[in-house]
N, C-alpha and C positions, 0 to 999 in steps of 0.2 A: 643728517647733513647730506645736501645733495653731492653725487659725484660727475666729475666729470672729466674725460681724457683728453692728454696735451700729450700730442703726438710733435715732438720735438728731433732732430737730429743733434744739436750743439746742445752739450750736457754735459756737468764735470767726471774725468779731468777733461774736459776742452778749458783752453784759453782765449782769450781774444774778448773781443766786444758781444758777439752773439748769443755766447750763451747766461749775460748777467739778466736779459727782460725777464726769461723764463723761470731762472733759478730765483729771483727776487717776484717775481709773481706768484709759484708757489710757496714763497715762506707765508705770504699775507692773503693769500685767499682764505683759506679756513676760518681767518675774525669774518669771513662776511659771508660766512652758511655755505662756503665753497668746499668742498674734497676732490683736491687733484691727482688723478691717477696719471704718470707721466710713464711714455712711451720712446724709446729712444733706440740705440743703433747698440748693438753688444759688443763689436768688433770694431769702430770706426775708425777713419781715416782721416786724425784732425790734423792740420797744419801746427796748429798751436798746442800745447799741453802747458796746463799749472794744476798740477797735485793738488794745490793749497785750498783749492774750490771744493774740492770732494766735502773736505771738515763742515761747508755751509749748506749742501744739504739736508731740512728738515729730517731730522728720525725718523716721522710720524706718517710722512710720501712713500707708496707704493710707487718703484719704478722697475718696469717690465724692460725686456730686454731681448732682442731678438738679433741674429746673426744675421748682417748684410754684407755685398761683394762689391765689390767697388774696382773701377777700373784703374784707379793712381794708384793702385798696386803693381798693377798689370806694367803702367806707363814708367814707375821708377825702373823699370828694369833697361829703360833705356839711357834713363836720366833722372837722378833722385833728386838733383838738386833743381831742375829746372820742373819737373811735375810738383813738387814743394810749393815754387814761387807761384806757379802758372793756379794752383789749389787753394794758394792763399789770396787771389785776385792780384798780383803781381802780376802786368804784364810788357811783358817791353814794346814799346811804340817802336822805337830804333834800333835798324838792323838786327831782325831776331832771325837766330840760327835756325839751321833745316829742322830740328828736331823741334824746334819750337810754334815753327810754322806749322810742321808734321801734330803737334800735341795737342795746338790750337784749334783746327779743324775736323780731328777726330772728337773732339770734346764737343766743338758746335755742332757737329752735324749728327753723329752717331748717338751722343748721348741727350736727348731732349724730353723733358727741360732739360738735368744738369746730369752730373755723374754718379747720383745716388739712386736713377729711376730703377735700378733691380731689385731695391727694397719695396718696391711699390705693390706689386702684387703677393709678395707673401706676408706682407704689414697686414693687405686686407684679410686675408685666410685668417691670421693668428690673431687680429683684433678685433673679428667677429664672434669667435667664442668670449673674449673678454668683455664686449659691449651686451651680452647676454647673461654671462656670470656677476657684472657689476653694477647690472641695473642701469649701464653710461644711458644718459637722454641728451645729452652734447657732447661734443667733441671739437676738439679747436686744433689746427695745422697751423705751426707758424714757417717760414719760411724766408729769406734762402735758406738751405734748396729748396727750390720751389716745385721739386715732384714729391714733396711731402702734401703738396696741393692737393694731389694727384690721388694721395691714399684717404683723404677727404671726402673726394666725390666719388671714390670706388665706392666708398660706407655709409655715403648719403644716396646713392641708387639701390641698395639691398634693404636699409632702416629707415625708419621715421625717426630719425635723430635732428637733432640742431647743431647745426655746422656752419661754425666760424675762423672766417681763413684770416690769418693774421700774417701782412705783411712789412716784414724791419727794416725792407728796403723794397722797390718798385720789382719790374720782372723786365717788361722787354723795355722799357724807358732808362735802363739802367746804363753808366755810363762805359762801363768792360763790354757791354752786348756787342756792341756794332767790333770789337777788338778777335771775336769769337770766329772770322771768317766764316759766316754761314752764307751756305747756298739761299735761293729764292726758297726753297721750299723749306728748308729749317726757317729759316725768319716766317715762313706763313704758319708752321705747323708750332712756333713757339705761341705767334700771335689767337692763333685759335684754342689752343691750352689755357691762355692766358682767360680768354674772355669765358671760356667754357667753365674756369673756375670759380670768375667773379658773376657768372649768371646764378651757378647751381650753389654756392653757397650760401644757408638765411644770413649770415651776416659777415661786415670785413671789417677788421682792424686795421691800422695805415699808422704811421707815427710823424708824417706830416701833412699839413692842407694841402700841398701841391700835390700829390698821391691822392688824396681824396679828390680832388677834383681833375685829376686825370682818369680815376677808375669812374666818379658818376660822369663822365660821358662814356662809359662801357654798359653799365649797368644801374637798374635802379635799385638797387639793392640796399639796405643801412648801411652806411661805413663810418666810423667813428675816431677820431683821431686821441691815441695814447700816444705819448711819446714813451723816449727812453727815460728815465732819470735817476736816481743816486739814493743811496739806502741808509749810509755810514754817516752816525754823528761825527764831526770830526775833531777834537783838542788842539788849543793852542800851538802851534809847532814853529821854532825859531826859523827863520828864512836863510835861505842861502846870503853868506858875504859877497857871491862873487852877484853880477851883473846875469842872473840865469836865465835866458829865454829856453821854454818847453815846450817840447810838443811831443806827444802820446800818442803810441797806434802807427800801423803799416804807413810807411811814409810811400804811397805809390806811385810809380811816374807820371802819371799824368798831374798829378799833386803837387807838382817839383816847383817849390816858390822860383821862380827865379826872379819877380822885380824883390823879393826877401833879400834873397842875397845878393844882389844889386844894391839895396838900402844899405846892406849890412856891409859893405866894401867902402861904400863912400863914407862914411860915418867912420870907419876906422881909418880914412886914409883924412880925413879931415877933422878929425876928434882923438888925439891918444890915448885921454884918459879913458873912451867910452874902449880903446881897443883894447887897453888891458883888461880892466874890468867883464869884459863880455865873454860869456860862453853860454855856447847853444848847446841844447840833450836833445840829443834823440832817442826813444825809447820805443821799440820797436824794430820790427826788417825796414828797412830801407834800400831803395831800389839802387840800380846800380849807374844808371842815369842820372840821379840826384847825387848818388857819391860823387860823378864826374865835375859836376857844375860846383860846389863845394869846392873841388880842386882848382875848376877852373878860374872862381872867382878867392883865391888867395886866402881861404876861410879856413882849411884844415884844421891850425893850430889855435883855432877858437871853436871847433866842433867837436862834441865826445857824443860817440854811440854806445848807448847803453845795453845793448839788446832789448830782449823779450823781459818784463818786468812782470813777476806773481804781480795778483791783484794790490794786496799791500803795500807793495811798495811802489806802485802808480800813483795809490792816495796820497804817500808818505811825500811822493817825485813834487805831484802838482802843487800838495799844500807848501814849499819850500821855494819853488820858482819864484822868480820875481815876475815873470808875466810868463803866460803860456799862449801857445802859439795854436791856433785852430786852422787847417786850411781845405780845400776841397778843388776840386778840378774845376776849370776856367771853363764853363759850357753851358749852354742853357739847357743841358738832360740833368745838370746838377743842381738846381735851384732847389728841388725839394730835398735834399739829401741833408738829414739834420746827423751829426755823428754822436754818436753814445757818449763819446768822453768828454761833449760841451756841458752837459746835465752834472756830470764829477767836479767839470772844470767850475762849472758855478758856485757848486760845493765849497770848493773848496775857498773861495773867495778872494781868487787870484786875478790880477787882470788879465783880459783875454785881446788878445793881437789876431783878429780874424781875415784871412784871406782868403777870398773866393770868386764868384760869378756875380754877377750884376742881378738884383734880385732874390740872392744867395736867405733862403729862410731863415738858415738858421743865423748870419750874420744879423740877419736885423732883429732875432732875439736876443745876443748879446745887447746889442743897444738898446733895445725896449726896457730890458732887466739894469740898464747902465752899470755890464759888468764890462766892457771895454768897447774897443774902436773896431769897426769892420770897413775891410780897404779893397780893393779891388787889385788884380794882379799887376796889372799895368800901373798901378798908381805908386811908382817909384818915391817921389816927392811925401806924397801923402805917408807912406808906412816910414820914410826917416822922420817924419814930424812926430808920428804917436810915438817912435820907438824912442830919439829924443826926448822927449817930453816924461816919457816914463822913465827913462835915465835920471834928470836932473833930479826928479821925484824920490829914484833910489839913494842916492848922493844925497840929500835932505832928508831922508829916515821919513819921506810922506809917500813912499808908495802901495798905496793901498787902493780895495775895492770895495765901494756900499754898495753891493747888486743890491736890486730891490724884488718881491715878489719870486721868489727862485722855490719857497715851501712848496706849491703847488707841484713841482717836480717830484718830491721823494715819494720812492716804492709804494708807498702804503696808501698814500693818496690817490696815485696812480692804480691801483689794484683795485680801491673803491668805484674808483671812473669802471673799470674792467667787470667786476661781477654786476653792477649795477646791469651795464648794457648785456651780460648774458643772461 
């Protein structure tokens, strides 16, 4: 069986969305002549933690492990709870404290690409004995963080290896970038990393066309579009009685529906039945800007924060919703930004209330799949209609979703698309 190394940072126990492509991509490489040797951080500094992932890694994966330093160590010592949010891509637009401002700009400018580049050169040291002990003839970096790029091209200038950089999200098109207070010369020296990666590496992974066709005007390089998608058969499961709108994952501020709750104010001040009936989850951090507008718009006691949710009980969350709520920042650096937990949400066979940008990719795959409606922020009118509508449907015992086409999504298919192109 051929081998070959995935040079990964997010690995269980992390939680979050990052680390399911990886961990479900080596369970299904090996049916297709793949042996993945996986590469990761021994000490690392995840925002999120779920134990419960550890259980789904394969037996049969060799994963190496090497100690890295990280500056959010360094920075809790000022502030734990704001180097946490600012680590977890939380960042606050309005009025952020000195220390924040302070956190913000030692991050863009000092650490580039991000805060894990210390692991960069002794990754290359200690994965060059292992690219000679293990016979590797490829190696794939996926990223964020994107100086795992970085340990890429150190190891495609020493070997005749094949290097493929896989990106789960853009680099400097991303929408936190411009939040990062970088001087002219980090923004230059980000952009120069960037192209240097996508010149020197034989091939790129991207998990949306807007990425792909942002990178081939960088390079002529293969790039091949995988998305994220969903591994878990899932069983029948009785729905929530109440009226449940969901949504899954870092609710960040720039994400902060507000024509949502706009809809959702008028509708209860013009509907009682829809105001008892209704409650929102939120499952995941949620910023604190978004807590305010929830206050401000009289929504409190129709809101419950769930926190942080094991994997499990994310399935358990989504299949039980009456409709789940998908949204992404108002912008056009966000059109290609497909999120990990739309491929779950299809899954699961819930209807999807998607709110985004004009454009928004991943919105017009819910509709293409007609697993729900995609609205634009502003479109206040518009999202009390779907949301309406899927009300009266709840109340009638007809609310449900025929997505069509969603198989092409799960893991395994996805993994075949993967080793094929390696």
């Amino acid at each position: 069986m051929r081998k070959i190394l995935v040079i990964a940072y997010y690995w269980p126990p992390a939680g979050g969305p990052g680390v399911q492509r990886w961990l479900k991509f080596t369970k299904y490489l090996p049916e297709f002549g793949l042996e993945p040797i996986v590469y990761v951080p021994e000490n690392p500094s995840y925002p999120l933690v779920d134990e419960k992932l550890v259980a789904e890694v394969p037996s049969s994966i060799k994963v190496l492990k090497q100690p890295i330093k990280e500056p959010y160590a360094w920075a809790s010592l000022l502030s734990k709870k704001k180097t946490k949010t600012i680590s977890s891509g939380i960042i606050k637009e309005k009025n952020p404290s000195f220390i924040e401002k302070v956190l913000l700009w030692i991050r863009g400018n000092f650490f580039i690409p991000d805060a894990r580049k210390l692991w960069v050169r002794p990754s290359i040291s200690y994965l060059a004995k292992v690219i000679a002990e293990e016979g590797i003839e490829t190696i794939i970096t996926t990223g964020p963080p994107h100086s795992l790029h970085l340990i890429g091209l150190g190891l495609k200038k020493k070997y005749h290896i094949q290097w493929i950089a896989d990106f789960r999200d853009p680099w400097t098109s991303i929408g936190y970038h411009k939040k990062l207070r970088l001087t002219e010369y980090a923004r230059l020296k980000h952009k120069a990393l960037e192209k240097g990666v996508l010149l020197k590496a034989d091939k790129i992974v991207v998990t949306s066309n807007t990425t792909k066709t942002e990178f081939e005007a960088i390079t002529p390089k293969p790039i091949k579009v995988i998305t994220n998608g969903f591994d878990e058969e899932l069983s029948p499961t009785e729905l929530d009685s109440k009226f449940t709108v969901s949504h899954i994952g870092s609710l960040l501020t720039g994400r902060n529906p507000l024509g949502f709750w706009q809809a959702l104010q008028e509708l209860i001040a013009e509907n009682e039945v829809f105001g008892k009936a209704l409650k929102v989850q939120l499952a995941g951090v949620v910023g604190e800007e978004v807590l305010h507008s929830i206050k401000d718009f009289g929504l409190d006691a129709h809101v419950e924060q769930l926190g942080y949710l094991s994997h499990d009980k994310v399935l358990e969350t989504q299949q039980k919703s009456q409709v789940l709520l998908l949204l992404e920042i108002d912008s056009e650096e966000t059109q290609g930004i497909i999120p990990g937990k739309l491929f779950e949400y299809l899954n699961a066979k819930r209807p999807i209330l998607a709110i985004g940008p004009k454009g928004w990719e991943a919105g017009a795959m819910v509709e293409e799949h007609h697993a729900g409606t995609m609205c634009l922020h502003t479109e206040v009118a518009h999202i009390k209609r779907v949301l309406l509508k899927a009300f009266h449907q709840y109340e009638n015992g007809t609310l449900v979703c025929n997505s069509e086409g969603v198989e092409q999504y799960h893991r395994k298919a996805l993994t075949e698309s993967l080793a094929k192109f390696i």
